[in-house]
N, C-alpha and C positions, 0 to 999 in steps of 0.2 A: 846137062845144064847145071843140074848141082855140081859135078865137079869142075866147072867152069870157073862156076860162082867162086866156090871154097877155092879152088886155085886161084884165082886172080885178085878177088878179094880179102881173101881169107874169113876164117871164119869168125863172125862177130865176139863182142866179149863180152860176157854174162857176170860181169864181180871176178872178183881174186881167186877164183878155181883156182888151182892146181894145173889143172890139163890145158885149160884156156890159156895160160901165161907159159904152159910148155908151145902149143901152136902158136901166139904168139910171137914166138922168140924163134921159130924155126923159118915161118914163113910171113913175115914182119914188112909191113909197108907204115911209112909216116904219115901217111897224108890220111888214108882210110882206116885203117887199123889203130885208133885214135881207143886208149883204154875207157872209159866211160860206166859211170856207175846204170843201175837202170830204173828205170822209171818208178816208182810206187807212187799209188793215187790213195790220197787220203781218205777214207769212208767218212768221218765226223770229225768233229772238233772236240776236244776236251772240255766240258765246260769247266772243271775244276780249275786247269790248269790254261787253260786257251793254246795249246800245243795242238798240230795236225795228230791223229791216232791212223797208223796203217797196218793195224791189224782187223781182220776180218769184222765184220756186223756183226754177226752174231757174239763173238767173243767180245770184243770192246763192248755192247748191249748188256753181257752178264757181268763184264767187269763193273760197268756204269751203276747196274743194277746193285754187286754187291756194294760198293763205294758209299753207292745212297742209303743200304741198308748197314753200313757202317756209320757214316752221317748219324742219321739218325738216331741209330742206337749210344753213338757219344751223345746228342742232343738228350736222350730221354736220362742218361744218366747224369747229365750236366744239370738238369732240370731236378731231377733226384735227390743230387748233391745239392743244390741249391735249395730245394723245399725242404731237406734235412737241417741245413744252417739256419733256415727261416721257424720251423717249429726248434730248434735248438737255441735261439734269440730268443723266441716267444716263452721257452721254460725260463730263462734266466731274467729274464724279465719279468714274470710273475714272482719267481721266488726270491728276486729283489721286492718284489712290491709286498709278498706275504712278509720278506725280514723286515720292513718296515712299519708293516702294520704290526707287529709282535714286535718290534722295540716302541713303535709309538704307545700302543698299551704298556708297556712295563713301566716308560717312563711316566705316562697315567697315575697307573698302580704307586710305582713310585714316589708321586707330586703327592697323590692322595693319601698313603701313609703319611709323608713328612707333615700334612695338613693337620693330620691328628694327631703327632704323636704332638705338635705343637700347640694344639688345642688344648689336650690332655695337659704338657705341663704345664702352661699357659695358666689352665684351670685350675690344677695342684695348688699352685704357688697364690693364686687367687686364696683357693679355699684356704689354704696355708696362714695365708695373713690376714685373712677372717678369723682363722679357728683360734691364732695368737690375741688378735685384738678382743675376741669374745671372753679368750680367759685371762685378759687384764681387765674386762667388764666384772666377770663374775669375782676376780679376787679383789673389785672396788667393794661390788653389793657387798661381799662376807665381812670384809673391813669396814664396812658402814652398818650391818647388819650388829658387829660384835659392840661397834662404841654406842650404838643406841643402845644395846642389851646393858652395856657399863652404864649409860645415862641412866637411865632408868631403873635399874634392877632394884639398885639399896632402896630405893622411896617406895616401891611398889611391894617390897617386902617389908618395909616396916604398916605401910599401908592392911596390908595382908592381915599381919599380926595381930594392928589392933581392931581391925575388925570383927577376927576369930575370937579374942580375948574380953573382949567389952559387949559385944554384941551389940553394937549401935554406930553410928557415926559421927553420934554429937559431938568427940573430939577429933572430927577430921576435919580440915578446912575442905574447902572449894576447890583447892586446888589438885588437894589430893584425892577429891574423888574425878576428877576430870583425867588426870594419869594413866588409869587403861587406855581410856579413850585415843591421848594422844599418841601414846606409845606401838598401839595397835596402829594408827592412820599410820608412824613415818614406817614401820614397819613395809604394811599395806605395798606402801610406795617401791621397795626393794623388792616385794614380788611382784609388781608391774610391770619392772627392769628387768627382773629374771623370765616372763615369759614373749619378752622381747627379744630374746637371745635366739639365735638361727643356730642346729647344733653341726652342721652341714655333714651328718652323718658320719662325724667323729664321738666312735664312743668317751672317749677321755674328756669330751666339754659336756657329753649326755650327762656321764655319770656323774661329772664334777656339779654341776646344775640340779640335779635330783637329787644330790646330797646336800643343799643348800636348801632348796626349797623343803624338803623332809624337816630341814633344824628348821625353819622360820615359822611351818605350820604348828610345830610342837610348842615353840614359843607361845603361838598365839593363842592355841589352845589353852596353856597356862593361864595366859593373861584374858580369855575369856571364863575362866573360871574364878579368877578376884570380880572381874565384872559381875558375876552373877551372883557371891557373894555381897557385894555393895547394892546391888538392886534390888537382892533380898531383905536388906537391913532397915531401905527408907522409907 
């Protein structure tokens, strides 16, 4: 019966053998000896790809498997890489926000220096034209200090004189005993002026000022000692 078959039929064709395509060719019918690829049954579907898979269960199952555990392991590095860029945004954005806050201080710092230093000369130039204006006061009082000392001097030492010399006063008028008196008040009045003076802690208007009031006291010392001479005599 087999050799029935294979003679009459000949023998089916399994793919492109070699040996198939020599029987073929030997004992060759067209109508039934029709060459024909053969069957394969798809076990699954690809999900990847949506393509029929005709390789065994278990094999396509461990490819599937690694696939998914390659999947995956892109995902988990995708996610890696991306939570890298996300804390590498987040440094650069803090240490934008720290350079900001360390130039907004400087410039701070900055505003607040230039605040003083303009304060400061601001104040200088203040005291400055204080200290000038006090020592054209103090060179008024000396200049009014020395022409009262001119008013006065010659009368108060002739005064003097004859007091010492006569021991009496019955040749002085009235007017010349009232002379300390007034001499002493316009004086008076020039050390009023002089402790009205602000010295804004410039020594050169201190000393200038204490050298002044030193000559006015001495003066008046002088002229309280004719006074008491003349109070002694009446």
């Amino acid at each position: 019966m087999n050799d029935f078959y294979t003679s009459f039929f000949g023998r089916p064709s399994f793919g492109d053998h070699p040996s198939n395509y020599i029987r073929r060719q030997s004992n060759f019918d067209p109508f039934w000896d029709v060459p024909r690829q053969p069957r394969r049954r798809a076990y699954a579907v690809d999900p990847f790809t949506g393509e029929p898979v005709y390789a065994r269960r278990r094999q396509y199952e461990d490819s599937v498997d690694e696939r998914e555990a390659y999947r995956q392991a892109q995902e988990a590095a995708l996610q890696r890489k991306q939570e890298a860029i996300r804390r590498r945004k987040e440094a650069l954005k803090r240490q934008k926000a720290e350079e900001e806050r360390k130039r907004a201080i400087a410039l701070q710092r900055y505003e607040q220096a230039a605040t003083t230093i303009q304060s400061t000369f601001r104040g200088w130039q203040t005291r400055r034209k204080n200290i000038l204006e006090q020592l054209k006061t103090l060179r008024d009082i000396s200049d009014n200090a020395n022409s009262i000392v001119d008013k006065y001097a010659e009368d108060l030492l002739r005064v003097e004189e004859i007091a010492e010399q006569e021991k009496s006063i019955e040749n002085l008028s009235k007017r010349d005993l009232l002379l300390p008196r007034a001499f002493e008040e316009e004086l008076l009045k020039q050390l009023f002026r002089l402790d009205a003076i602000q010295t804004f802690g410039c020594p050169l208007l201190r000393n200038r000022r204490k050298e002044i009031v030193s000559e006015l006291q001495r003066i008046l010392s002088d002229n309280d000692r004719i006074k008491k001479l003349l109070s002694s005599l009446q």
